[in-house]
C-alpha positions as CSV (number, residue, x, y, z in Angstrom):
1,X,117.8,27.9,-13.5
2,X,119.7,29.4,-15.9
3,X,119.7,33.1,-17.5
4,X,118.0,31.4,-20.8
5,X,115.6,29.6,-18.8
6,X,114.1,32.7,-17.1
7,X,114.0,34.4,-19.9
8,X,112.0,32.0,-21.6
9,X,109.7,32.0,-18.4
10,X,109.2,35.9,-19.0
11,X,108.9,36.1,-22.4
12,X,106.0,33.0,-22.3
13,X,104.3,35.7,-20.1
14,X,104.5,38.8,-22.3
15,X,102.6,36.5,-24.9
16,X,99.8,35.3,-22.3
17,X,99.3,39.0,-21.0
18,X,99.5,40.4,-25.0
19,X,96.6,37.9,-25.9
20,X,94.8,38.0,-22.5
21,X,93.6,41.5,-24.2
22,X,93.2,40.5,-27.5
23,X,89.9,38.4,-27.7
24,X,90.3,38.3,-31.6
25,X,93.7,36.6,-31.4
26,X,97.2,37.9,-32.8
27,X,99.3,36.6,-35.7
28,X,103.0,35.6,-35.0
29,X,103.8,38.7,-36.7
30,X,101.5,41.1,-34.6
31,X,103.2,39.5,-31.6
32,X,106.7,39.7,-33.0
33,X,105.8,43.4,-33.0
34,X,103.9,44.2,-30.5
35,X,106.7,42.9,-27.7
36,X,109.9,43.5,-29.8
37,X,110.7,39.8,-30.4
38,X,111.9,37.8,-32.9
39,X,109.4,35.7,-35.2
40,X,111.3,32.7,-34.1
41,X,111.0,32.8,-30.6
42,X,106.9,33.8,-30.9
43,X,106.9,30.6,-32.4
44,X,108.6,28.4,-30.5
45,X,107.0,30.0,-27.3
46,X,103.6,29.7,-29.1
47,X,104.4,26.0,-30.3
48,X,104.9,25.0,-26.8
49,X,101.8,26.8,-25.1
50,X,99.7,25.0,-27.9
51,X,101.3,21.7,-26.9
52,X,99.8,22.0,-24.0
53,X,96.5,23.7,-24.1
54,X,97.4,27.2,-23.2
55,X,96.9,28.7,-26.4
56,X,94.8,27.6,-29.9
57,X,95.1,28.4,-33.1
58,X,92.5,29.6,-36.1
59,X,93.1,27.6,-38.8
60,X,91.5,30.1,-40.7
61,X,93.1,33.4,-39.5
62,X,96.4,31.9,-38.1
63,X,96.2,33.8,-35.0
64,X,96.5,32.8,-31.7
65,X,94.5,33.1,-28.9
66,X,94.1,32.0,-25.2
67,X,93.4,28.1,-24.7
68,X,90.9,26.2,-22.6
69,X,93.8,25.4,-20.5
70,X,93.6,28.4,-18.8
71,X,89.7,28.2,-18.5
72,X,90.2,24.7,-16.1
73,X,93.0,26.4,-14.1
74,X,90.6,29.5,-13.2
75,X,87.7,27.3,-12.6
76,X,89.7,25.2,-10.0
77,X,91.4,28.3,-8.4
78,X,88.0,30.0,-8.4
79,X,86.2,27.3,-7.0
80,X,88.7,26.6,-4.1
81,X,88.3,30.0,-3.1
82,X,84.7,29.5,-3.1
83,X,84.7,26.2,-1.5
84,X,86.8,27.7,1.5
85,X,85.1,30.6,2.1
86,X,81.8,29.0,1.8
87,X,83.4,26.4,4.6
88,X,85.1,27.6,7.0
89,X,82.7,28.7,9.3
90,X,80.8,25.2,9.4
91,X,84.7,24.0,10.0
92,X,84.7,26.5,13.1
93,X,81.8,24.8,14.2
94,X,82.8,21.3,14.1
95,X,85.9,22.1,16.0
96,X,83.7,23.9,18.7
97,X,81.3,21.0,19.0
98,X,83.8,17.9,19.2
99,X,87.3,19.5,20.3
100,X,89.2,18.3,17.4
101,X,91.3,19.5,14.0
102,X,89.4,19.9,10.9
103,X,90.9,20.0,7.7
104,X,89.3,20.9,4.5
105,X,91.1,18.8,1.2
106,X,90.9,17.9,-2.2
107,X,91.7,14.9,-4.1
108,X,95.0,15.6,-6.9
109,X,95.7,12.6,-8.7
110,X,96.6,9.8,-5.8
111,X,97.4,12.6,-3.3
112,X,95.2,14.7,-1.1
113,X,95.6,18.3,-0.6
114,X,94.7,20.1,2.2
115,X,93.1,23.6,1.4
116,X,92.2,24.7,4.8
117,X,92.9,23.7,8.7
118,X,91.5,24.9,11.8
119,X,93.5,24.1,15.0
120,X,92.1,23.1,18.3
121,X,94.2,25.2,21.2
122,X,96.4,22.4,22.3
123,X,95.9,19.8,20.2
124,X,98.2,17.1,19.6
125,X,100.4,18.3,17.0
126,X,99.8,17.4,13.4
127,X,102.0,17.1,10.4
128,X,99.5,18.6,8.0
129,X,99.1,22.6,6.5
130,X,97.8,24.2,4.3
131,X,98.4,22.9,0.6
132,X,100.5,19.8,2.0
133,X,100.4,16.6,0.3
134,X,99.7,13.2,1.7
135,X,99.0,9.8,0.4
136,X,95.0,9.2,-0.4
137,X,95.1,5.4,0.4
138,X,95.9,6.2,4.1
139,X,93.8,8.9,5.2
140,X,89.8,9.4,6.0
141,X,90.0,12.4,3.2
142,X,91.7,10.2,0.4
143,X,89.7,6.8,0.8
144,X,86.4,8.9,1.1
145,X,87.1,10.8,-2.4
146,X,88.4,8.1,-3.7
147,X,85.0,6.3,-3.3
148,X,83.5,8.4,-5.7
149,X,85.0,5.7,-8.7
150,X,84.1,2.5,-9.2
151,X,86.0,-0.3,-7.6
152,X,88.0,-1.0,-11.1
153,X,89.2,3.1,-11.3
154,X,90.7,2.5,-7.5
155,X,92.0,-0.4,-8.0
156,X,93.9,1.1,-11.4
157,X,94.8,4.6,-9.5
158,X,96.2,2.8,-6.6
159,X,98.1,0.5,-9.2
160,X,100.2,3.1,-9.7
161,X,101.8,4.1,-6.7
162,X,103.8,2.2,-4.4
163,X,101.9,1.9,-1.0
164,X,103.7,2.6,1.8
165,X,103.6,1.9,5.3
166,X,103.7,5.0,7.8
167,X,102.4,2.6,11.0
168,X,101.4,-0.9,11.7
169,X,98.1,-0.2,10.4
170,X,98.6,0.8,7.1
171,X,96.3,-0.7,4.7
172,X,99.3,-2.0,1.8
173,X,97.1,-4.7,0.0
174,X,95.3,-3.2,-3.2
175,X,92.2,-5.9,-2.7
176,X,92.0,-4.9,1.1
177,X,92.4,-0.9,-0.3
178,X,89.6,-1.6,-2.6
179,X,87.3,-3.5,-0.3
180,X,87.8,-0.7,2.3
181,X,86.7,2.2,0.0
182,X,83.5,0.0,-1.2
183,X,82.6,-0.3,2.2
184,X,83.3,4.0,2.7
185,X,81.1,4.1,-0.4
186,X,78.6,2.3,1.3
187,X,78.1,4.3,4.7
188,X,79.1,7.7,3.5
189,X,82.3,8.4,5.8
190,X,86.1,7.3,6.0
191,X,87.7,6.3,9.2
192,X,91.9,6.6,9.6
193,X,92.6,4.0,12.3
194,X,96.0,5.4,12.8
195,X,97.1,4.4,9.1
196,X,99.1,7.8,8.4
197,X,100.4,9.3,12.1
198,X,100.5,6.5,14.9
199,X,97.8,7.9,18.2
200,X,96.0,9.8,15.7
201,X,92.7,9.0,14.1
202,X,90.5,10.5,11.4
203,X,87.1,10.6,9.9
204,X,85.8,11.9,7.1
205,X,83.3,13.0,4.9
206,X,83.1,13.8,0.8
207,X,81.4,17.9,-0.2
208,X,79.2,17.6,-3.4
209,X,78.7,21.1,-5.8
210,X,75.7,22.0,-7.4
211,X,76.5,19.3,-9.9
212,X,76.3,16.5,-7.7
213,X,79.5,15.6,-8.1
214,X,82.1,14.8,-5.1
215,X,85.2,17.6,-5.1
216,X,86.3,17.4,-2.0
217,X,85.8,16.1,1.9
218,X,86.1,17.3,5.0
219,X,87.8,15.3,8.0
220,X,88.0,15.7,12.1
221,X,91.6,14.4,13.8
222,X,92.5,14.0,17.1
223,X,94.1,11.5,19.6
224,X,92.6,8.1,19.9
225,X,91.6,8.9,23.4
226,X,89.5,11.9,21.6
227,X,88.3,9.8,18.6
228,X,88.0,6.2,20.3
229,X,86.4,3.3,17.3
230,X,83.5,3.1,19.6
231,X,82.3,6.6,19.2
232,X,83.0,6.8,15.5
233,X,79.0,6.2,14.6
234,X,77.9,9.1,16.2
235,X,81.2,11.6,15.5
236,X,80.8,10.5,11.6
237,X,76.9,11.3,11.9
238,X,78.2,15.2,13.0
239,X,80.8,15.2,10.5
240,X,78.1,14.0,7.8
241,X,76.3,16.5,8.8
242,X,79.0,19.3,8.7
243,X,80.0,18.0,4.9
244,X,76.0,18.2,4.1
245,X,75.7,22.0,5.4
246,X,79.1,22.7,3.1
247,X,77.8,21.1,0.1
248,X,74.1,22.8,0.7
249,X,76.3,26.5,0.3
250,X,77.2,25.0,-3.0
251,X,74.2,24.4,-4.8
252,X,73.7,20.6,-3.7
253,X,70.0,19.3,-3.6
254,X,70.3,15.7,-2.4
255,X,68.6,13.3,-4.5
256,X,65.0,12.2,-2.2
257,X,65.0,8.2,-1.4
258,X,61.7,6.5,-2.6
């Protein structure tokens, strides 16, 4: 990066932190003065930051002040925080109770992101940490979070990526994707029959906020001699059940069936 670049970057900054304190908003001018910079680059600084949400302008008052941009970004950052802390001891338990890894993730775009692991003592090594990315069409934590849209939104996100096989089992159709996630839909867990790491399987379960809506899942891995297919009824139910105690902690009153 060059010398320009960075400065850019810091100056961007100086602007952010000046009307972080300014609830009223600053003119170009006030800026310009207040951090010892030219007009010219307050506004092109400003124009970009306005391009993309960080900042808004009164139309009235021409001053600037901080964007909703920034409002989404703490809200996500503030409810991760929340999310882990309110999980991570019903993600101790799980591990306890069946012997596995647990991982704690969110759904970004066509990826999942995992936000939190707890380890078994010698487990079979897994190619996941903490804020790693993996393909949602070939996990338990992607197809159950991806369930949350209708058949036509996953059919259109996974439309957009190119589907990759990691192991023979890899699900690579689009129509076979989308029949598998109406079926997750259906029963309330995702399975991983050894889609994204070959001897490994997964299953999973979606975390609801106080909202009702789905923001993120929590999933159990181990060997298939741990997590064999004809045990995965009653190790969903207990991972059901761990993703139900989460999504309690957040506010979640599940709807009563008539």
């Amino acid at each position: 990066m060059s010398q320009n670049s960075v400065q850019s970057i810091e100056r961007a900054f100086e602007i952010i932190e000046a009307l972080a304190v300014e609830p009223k908003g600053l003119s170009i001018t006030q800026l310009s003065q207040k951090l010892s910079l030219h007009k010219t680059t307050v506004h092109r600084i400003l124009q970009t930051l306005l391009n993309r949400g960080y900042v808004q302008k009164d139309p009235q008052t021409l001053r600037y002040k901080l964007g909703v941009k920034f409002v989404e970004i703490s809200s996500l950052y503030l409810n991760n925080i929340e999310l882990r802390t309110e999980a991570h001891p019903f993600l101790r338990e799980l591990v306890a109770m069946l012997n596995v890894t647990v991982h704690l993730a969110i759904l970004d775009g066509c990826d999942v992101v995992y936000i939190d692991k707890i380890e078994q003592v010698n487990s079979i090594r897994l190619y996941s940490s903490i804020g790693k990315r993996v393909p949602a069409y070939c996990t338990a934590l992607g197809k159950v979070m991806l369930s949350k849209f209708s058949d036509q939104e996953v059919e259109k996100i996974l439309s957009t990526i190119s589907l990759q096989s990691y192991t023979q089992n890899t699900i690579t159709n689009i129509e076979k994707l989308v029949d598998e996630i109406r079926t997750v839909r259906d029963r309330g867990f995702a399975v991983d029959n050894e889609e994204l790491q070959e001897g490994v399987r997964c299953i999973a379960a979606p975390i609801y906020d106080y909202r009702g809506e789905m923001i993120a899942a929590i999933s159990i891995s181990a060997p298939t001699s741990v997590l064999p297919p004809h045990k995965d009824a009653e190790n969903a139910q207990k991972v059901v059940e761990t993703a139900k105690k989460i999504s309690h902690r957040l506010g979640y009153v599940e709807e009563k069936k008539i």
